[in-house]
C-alpha positions in Angstrom: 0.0 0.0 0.0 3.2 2.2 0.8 4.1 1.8 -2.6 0.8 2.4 -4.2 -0.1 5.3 -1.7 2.8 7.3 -0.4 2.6 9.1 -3.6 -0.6 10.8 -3.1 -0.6 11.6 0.3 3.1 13.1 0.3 1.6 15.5 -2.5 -1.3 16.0 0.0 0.8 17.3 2.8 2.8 19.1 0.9 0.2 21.3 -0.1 -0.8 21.8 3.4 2.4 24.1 4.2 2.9 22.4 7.7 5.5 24.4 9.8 8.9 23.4 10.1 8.5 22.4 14.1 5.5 21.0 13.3 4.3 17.9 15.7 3.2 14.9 13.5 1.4 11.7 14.4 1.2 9.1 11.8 -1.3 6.3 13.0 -1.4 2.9 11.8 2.4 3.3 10.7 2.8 -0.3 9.2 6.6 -0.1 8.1 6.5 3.4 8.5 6.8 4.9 5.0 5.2 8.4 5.8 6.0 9.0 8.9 9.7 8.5 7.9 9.1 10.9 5.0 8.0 13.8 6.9 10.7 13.1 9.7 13.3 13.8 6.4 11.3 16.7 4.8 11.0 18.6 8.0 14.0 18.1 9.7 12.8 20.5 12.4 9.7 18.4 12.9 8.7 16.1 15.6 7.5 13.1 14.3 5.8 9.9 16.1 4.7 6.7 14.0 2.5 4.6 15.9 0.8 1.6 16.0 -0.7 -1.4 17.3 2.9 -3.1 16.8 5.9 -0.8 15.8 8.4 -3.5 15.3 7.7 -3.4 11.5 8.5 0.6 10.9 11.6 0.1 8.6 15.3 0.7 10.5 16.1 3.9 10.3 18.6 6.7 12.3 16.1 9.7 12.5 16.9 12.3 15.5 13.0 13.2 14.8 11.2 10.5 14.2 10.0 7.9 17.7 7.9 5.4 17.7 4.5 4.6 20.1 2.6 1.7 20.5 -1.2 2.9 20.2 -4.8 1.2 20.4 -6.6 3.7 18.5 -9.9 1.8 20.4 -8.7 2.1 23.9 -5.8 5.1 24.6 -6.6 8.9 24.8 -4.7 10.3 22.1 -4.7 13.8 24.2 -5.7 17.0 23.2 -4.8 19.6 20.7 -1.1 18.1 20.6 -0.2 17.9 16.7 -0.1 19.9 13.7 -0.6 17.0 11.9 -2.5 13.6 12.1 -2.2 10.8 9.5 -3.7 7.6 8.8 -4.2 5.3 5.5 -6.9 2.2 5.5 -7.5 2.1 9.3 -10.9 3.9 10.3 -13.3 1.5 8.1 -11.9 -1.2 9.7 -12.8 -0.1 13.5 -16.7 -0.7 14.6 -16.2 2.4 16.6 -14.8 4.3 13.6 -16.5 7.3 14.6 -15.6 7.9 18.3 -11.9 6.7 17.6 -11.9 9.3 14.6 -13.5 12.4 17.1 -10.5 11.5 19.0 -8.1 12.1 16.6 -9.7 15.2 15.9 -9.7 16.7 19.2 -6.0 15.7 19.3 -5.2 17.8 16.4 -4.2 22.0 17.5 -6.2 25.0 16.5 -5.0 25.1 12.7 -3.7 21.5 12.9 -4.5 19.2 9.6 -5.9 15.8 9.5 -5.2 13.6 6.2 -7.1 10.2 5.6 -6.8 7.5 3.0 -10.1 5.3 3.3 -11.6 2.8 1.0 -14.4 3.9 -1.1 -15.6 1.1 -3.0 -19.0 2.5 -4.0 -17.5 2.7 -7.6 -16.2 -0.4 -7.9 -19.3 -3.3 -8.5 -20.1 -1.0 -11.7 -17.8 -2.6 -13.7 -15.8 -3.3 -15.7 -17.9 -6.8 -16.5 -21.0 -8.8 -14.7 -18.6 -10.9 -12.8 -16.3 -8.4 -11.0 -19.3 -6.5 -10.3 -20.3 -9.7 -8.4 -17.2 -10.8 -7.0 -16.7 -7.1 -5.3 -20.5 -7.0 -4.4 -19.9 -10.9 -2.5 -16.8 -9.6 -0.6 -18.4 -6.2 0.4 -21.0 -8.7 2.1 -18.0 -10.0 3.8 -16.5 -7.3 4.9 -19.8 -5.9 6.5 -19.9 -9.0 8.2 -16.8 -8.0 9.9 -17.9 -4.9 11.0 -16.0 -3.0 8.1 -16.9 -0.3 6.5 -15.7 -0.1 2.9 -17.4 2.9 2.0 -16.0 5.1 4.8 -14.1 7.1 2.6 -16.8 8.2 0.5 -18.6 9.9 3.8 -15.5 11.1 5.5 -15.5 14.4 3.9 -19.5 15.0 5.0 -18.3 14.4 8.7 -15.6 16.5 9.0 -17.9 19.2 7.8 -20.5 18.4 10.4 -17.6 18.4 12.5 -16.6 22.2 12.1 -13.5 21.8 10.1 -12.4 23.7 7.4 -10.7 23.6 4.0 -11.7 20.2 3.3 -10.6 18.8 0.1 -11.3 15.3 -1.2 -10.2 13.2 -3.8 -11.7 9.8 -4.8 -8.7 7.6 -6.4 -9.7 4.2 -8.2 -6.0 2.6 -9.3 -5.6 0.2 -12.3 -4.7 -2.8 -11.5 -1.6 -4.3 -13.5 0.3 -7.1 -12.2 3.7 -6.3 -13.7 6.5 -3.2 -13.5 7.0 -1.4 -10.6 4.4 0.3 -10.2 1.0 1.9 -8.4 -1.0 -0.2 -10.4 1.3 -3.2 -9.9 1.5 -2.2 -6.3 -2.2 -2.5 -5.5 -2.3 -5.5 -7.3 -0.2 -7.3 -5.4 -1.9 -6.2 -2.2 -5.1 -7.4 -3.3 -3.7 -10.8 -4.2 -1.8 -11.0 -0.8 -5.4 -10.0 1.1 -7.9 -12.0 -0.9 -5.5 -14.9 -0.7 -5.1 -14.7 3.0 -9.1 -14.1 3.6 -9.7 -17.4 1.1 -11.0 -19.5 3.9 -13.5 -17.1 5.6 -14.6 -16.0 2.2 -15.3 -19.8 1.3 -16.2 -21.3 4.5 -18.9 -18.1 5.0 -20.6 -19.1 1.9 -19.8 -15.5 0.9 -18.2 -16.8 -2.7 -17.4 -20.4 -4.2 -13.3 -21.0 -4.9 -13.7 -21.0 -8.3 -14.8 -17.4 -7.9 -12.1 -16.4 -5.7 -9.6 -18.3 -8.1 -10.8 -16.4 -11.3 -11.2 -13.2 -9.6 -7.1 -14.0 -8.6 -6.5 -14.6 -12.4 -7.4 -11.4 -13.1 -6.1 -9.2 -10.5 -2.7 -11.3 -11.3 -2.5 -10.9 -15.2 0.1 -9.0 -15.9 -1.9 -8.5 -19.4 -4.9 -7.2 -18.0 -5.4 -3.4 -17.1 -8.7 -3.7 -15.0 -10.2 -1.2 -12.7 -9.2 -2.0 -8.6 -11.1 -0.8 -5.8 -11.5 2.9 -5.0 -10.3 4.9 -1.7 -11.4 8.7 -0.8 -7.9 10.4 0.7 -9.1 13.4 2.5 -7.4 16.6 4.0 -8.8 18.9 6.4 -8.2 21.5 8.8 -9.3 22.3 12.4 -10.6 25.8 12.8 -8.0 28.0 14.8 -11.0 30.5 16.5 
């Protein structure tokens, strides 16, 4: 996802003109791609990458840049403490989405920024044939089975405006998937083998989908010939009000 995502949410906060001492969280770090980014483009920044388990953010010898083990479900992240708040493919996957995501607001100063990357699949069972329409339409029955919400992304933008925040700009982003090159595309293919492949046997053994059509769903997302429309996410940027 780094390698599929980093490029639109580096462009993101760039055009948010954070200041140099600014005091960045970056929440659900994974190997901590952004969070080391901004420690390197703002030298003068303080920068913490968090999650659940930080032992996967990549090795690095950043002055600026520590790490904190958070449960976004369970641990106050305190109030009006960062400049900056982060976080890629984490909210629609919490069933208390809503109150974890009022509490990254509140942590977030007067004038502070909040970018999101969330899934937005409301595009995606519209084509580009019959049978991926029904594939993505079977595992969106899945996923709200698990309490996910896959379509977060799409109505993230309409509660930060109920919220009071300001300058919201939104951006829905549907990659192409292409299983070869190093690219996006490629990128996002490969994490939608690696994820389908691991859910196999709850998508099976729920009755959500047969294996034959997880296997030619699989054959698709891993031709490298194909160039076939992936899932969508909404990245979002927004702004707390400094009065």
């Amino acid at each position: 996802m780094a390698l599929a995502h980093d490029p639109d949410t580096f462009a993101t906060i760039e055009r948010l003109d954070l200041p140099r001492n600014a005091h960045c969280l970056d929440i659900g770090a994974g190997r901590g791609s952004v969070a080391i980014w901004l420690a390197e483009t703002l030298p003068d920044a303080q920068v913490t990458a968090s999650d659940l388990d930080v032992t996967s953010v990549r090795e690095n010898s950043l002055s600026n840049l520590s790490l904190k083990e958070i449960d976004l479900q369970n641990d106050d992240l305190g109030s009006e403490l960062y400049d900056l708040v982060h976080c890629r493919a984490v909210l629609c996957f919490l069933p208390i989405r809503t109150e974890v995501l009022s509490n990254i607001l509140k942590s977030l100063k007067p004038g502070g920024a909040f970018v999101a990357t969330e899934m937005d699949f409301r595009r995606i069972a519209s084509g580009p044939s019959r049978f991926w329409a029904t594939f993505w339409t079977a595992y969106l029955e899945f996923t709200a089975s698990q309490g996910w919400d896959l379509e977060f992304g799409a109505r993230l933008p309409g509660f930060l405006a109920k919220t009071g925040f300001a300058e919201i700009d939104a951006r829905h982003i549907q990659p192409v998937l292409n299983h070869s090159g190093k690219t996006a595309g490629a990128a996002e293919a490969q994490t939608w083998s690696l994820t389908l492949a691991t859910l196999a046997p709850q998508l099976i053994g729920g009755g959500f989908m047969t294996e034959s059509m997880l296997s030619e769903a699989l054959s698709i997302i891993r031709n490298s010939k194909a160039w076939t429309a992936g899932p969508g996410f909404m990245i979002t940027s927004a702004r707390r009000p400094v009065e």
